[in-house]
C-alpha positions as a printed NumPy array, in Angstrom:
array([[ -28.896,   85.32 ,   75.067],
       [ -31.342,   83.586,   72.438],
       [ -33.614,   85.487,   70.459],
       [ -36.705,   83.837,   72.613],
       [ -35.202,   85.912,   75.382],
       [ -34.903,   89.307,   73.787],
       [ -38.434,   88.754,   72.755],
       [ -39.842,   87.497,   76.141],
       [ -37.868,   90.419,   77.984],
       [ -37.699,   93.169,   75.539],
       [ -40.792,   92.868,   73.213],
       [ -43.233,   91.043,   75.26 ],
       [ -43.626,   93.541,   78.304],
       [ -44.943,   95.695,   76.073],
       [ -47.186,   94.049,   74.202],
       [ -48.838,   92.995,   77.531],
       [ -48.736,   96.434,   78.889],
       [ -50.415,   97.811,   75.598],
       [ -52.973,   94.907,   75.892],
       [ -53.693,   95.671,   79.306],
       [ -54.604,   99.131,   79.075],
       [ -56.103,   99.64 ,   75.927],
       [ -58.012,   96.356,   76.33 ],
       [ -59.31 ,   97.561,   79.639],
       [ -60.726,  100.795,   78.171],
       [ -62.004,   98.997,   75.153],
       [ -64.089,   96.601,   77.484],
       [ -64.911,   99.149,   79.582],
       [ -66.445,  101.335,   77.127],
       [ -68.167,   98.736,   75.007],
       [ -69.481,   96.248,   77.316],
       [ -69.662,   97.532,   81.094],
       [ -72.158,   94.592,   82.044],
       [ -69.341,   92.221,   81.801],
       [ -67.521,   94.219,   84.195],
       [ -67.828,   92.645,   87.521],
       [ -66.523,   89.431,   89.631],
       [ -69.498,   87.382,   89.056],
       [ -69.503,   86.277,   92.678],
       [ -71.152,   82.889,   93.224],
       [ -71.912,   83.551,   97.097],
       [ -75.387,   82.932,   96.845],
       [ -74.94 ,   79.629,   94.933],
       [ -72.839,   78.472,   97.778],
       [ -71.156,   80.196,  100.648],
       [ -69.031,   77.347,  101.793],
       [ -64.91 ,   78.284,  101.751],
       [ -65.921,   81.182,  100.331],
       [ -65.124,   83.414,  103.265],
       [ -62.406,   82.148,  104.623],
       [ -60.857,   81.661,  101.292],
       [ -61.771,   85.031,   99.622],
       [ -59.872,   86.723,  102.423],
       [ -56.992,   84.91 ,  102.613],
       [ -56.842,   85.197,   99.205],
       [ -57.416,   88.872,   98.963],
       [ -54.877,   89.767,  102.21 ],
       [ -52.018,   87.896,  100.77 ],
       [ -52.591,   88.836,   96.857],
       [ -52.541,   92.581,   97.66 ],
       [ -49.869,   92.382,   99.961],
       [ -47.349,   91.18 ,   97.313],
       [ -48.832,   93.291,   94.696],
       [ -47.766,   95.729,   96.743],
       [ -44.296,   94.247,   97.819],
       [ -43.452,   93.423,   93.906],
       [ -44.4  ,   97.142,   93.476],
       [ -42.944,   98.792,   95.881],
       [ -39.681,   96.03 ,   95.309],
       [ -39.018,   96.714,   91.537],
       [ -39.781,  100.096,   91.245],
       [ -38.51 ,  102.064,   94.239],
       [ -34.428,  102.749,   92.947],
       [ -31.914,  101.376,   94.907],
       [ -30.395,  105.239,   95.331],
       [ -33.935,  105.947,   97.394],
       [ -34.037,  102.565,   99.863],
       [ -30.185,  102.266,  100.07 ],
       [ -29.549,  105.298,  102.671],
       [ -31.088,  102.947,  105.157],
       [ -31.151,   99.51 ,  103.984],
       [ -29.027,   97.185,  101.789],
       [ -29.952,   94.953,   99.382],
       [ -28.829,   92.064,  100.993],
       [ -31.309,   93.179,  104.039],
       [ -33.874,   93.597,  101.441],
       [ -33.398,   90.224,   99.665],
       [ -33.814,   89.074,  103.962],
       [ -37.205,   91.513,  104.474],
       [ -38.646,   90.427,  100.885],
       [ -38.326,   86.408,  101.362],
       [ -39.601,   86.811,  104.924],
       [ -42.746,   89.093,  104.501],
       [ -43.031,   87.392,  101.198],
       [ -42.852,   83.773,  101.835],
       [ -45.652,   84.383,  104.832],
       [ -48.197,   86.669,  102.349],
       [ -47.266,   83.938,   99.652],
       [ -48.263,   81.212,  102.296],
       [ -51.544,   82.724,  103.27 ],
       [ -52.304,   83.733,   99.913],
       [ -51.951,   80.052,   98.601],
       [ -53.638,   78.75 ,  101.247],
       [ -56.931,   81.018,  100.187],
       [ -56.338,   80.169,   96.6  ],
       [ -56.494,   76.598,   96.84 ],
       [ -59.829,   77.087,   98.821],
       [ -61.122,   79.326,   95.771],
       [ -60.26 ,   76.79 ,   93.272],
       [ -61.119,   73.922,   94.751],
       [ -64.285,   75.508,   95.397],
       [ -64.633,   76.642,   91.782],
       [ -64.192,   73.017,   90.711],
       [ -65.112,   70.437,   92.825],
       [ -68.232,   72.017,   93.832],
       [ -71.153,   71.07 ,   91.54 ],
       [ -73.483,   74.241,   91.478],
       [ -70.021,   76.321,   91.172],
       [ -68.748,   74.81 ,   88.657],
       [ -71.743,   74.18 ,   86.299],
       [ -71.93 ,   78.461,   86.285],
       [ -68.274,   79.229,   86.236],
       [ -67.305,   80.341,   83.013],
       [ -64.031,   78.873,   81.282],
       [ -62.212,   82.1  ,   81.932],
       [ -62.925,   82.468,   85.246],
       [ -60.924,   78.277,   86.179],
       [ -58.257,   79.528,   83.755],
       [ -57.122,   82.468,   85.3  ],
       [ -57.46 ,   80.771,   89.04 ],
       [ -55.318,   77.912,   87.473],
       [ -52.936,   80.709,   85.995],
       [ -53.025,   82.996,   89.451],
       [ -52.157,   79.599,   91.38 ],
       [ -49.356,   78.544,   89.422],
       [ -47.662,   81.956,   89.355],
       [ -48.048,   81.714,   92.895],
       [ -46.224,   78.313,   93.283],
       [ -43.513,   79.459,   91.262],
       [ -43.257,   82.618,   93.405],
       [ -42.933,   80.315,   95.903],
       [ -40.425,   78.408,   94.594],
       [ -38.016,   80.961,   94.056],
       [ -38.091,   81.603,   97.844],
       [ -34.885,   79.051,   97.924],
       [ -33.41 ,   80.517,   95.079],
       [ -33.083,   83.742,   96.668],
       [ -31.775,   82.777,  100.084],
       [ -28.582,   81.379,   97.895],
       [ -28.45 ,   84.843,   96.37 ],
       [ -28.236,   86.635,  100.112],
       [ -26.274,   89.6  ,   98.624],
       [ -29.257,   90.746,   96.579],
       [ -28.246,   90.293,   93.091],
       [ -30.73 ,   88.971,   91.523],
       [ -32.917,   91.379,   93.059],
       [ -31.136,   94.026,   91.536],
       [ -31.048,   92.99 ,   88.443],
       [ -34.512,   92.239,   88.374],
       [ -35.61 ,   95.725,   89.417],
       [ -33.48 ,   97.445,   87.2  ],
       [ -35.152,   95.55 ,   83.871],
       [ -38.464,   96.769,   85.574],
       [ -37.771,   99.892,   85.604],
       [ -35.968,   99.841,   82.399],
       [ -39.271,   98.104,   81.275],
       [ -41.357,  101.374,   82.612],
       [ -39.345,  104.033,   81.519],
       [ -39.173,  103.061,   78.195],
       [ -35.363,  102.783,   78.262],
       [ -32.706,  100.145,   76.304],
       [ -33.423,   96.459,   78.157],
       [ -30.529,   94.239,   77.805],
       [ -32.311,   91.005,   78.226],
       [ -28.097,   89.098,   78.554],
       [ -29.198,   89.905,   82.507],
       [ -32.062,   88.27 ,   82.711],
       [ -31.13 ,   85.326,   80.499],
       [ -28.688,   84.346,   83.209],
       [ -30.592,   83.968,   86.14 ],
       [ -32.675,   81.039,   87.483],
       [ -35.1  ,   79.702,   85.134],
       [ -37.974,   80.029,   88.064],
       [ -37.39 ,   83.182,   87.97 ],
       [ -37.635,   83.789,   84.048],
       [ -40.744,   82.053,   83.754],
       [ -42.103,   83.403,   87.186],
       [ -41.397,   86.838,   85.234],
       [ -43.505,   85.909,   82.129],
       [ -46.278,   84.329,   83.71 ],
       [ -46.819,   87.751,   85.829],
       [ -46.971,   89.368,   82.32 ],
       [ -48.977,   87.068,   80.779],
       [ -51.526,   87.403,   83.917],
       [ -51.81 ,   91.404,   82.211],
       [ -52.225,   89.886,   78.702],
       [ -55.048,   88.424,   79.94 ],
       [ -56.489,   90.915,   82.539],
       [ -59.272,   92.718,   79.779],
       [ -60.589,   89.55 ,   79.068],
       [ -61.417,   88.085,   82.039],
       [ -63.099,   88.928,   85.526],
       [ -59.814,   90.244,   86.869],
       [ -61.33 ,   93.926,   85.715],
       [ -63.573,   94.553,   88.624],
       [ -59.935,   95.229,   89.738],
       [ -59.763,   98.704,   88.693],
       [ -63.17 ,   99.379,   90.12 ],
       [ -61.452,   98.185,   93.793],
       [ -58.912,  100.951,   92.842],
       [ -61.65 ,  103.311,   91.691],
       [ -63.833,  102.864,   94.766],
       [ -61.318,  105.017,   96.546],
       [ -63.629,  107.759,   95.275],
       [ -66.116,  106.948,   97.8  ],
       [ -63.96 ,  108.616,  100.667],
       [ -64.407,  111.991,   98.649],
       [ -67.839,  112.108,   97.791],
       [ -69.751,  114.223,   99.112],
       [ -72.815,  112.917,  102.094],
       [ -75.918,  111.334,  100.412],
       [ -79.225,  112.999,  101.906],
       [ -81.588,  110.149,  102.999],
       [ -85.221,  111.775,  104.514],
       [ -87.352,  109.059,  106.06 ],
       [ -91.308,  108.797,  105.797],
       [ -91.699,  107.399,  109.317],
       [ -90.757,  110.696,  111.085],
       [ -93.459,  112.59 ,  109.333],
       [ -91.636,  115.473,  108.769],
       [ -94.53 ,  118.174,  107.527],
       [ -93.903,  120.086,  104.007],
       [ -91.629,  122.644,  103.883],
       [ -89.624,  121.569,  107.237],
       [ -86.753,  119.47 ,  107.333],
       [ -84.642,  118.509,  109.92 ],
       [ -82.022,  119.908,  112.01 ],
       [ -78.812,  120.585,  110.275],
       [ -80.579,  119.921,  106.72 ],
       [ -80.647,  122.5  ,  104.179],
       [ -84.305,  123.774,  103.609],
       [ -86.302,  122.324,  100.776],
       [ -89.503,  124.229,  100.446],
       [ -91.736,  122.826,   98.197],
       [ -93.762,  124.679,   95.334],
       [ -97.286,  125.982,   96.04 ],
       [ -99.525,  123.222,   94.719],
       [ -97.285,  120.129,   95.38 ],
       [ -98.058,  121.685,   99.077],
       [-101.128,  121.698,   98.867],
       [-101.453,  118.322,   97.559],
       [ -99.218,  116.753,  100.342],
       [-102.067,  118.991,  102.964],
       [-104.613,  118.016,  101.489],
       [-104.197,  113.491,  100.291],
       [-107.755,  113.408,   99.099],
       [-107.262,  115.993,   96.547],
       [-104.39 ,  113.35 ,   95.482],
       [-107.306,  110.59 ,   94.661]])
């Protein structure tokens, strides 16, 4: 092991990890207008669609997989599955979300940079991390191979266990990691690097996807229409009453007394 692995695999998690959150509450609380995905639909709706949900389907569904992947302990998964028929479930369901998931990507930025009106708005940041999430993506892909010669689920093992060595805040022994396939070191710090640079680009309307879970607990918003000239002081069926005071009453009675 070199020291430019114990830094990239012992020191550098972190500092993306502290980047990532603190930068995201930093932005958040001193500049919440820059806190969106600057969509460009009304520029130009072409391969937008298609693109944005391919891209959306396949992304989350291997956010997911590499979550629920790294972090759920062998102990928990191994009472009914090995790791070798994990390796087998994970480079089947991940090769297909990884192919649909390119295939929206490359729409995206092709869009983003071929397309005249697009590009002239885009801001730097917003090509850069498209070029980054596209090339993390490749090299996800390329590591497909790489695992069907490791069918017993090694590497897979050893990966998860630095991530969850990375999350608990226990020893890392980066010899591990050093010794694997170098797709799969760099595919490893280009997905931290992507957190590095989360706070300072669009990728932050992110949490507000996560946050808009909320919605499903709120409680009912009361909308009253003027077209079913409801008269003061009634509402209707099922809505709580409202009376109104005295003179605002009055006033709605009487509109010339308004004038």
């Amino acid at each position: 092991m070199t020291t430019l692995h114990g830094f990239l695999f012992q020191v550098y998690p972190y500092v993306c990890l502290a980047v990532f959150l603190i930068g995201s509450l930093i932005r958040f609380d001193q500049n919440q207008y820059s806190w969106k995905s600057d969509s460009s639909q009304l520029l130009r709706g072409r391969l937008l669609r298609w693109g944005s949900n391919l891209f959306h389907f396949g992304i989350l569904f291997l956010f997911v997989g590499h979550l629920v992947g790294l972090y759920t302990p062998h102990a928990v998964y191994g009472i009914f599955l090995s790791a070798a028929q994990k390796q087998v479930l994970a480079v089947t369901a991940g090769g297909v979300a990884g192919a649909v998931c390119f295939v929206g990507l490359t729409m995206l930025l092709y869009r983003r940079m071929f397309d005249p009106r697009i590009r002239h708005t885009s801001h730097a940041s917003d090509i850069a991390v498209l070029v980054v999430l596209w090339v993390q993506l490749v090299l996800g892909l390329v590591t497909l191979p790489q695992s069907l010669q490791h069918a017993d689920g090694s590497v897979m093992l050893i990966l998860a266990d630095w991530a969850q060595r990375i999350m608990t805040l226990r020893p890392v022994d980066a010899t591990a990691i050093a010794a694997i396939h170098w797709t799969f070191q760099v595919h490893v710090v280009l997905g931290l690097t992507i957190f590095l640079l989360f706070p300072f680009s669009r990728l932050v309307h992110i949490w507000s996807g996560f946050a808009a879970a909320g919605f499903l607990f709120r409680p009912y918003q009361v909308v009253r229409s003027r077209r079913l000239d409801v008269p003061p002081g009634h509402n209707l069926p099922g809505q709580p009453s409202a009376v109104p005071p005295a003179d605002v009453a009055r006033a709605l009675d009487n509109p010339q007394a308004m004038r």
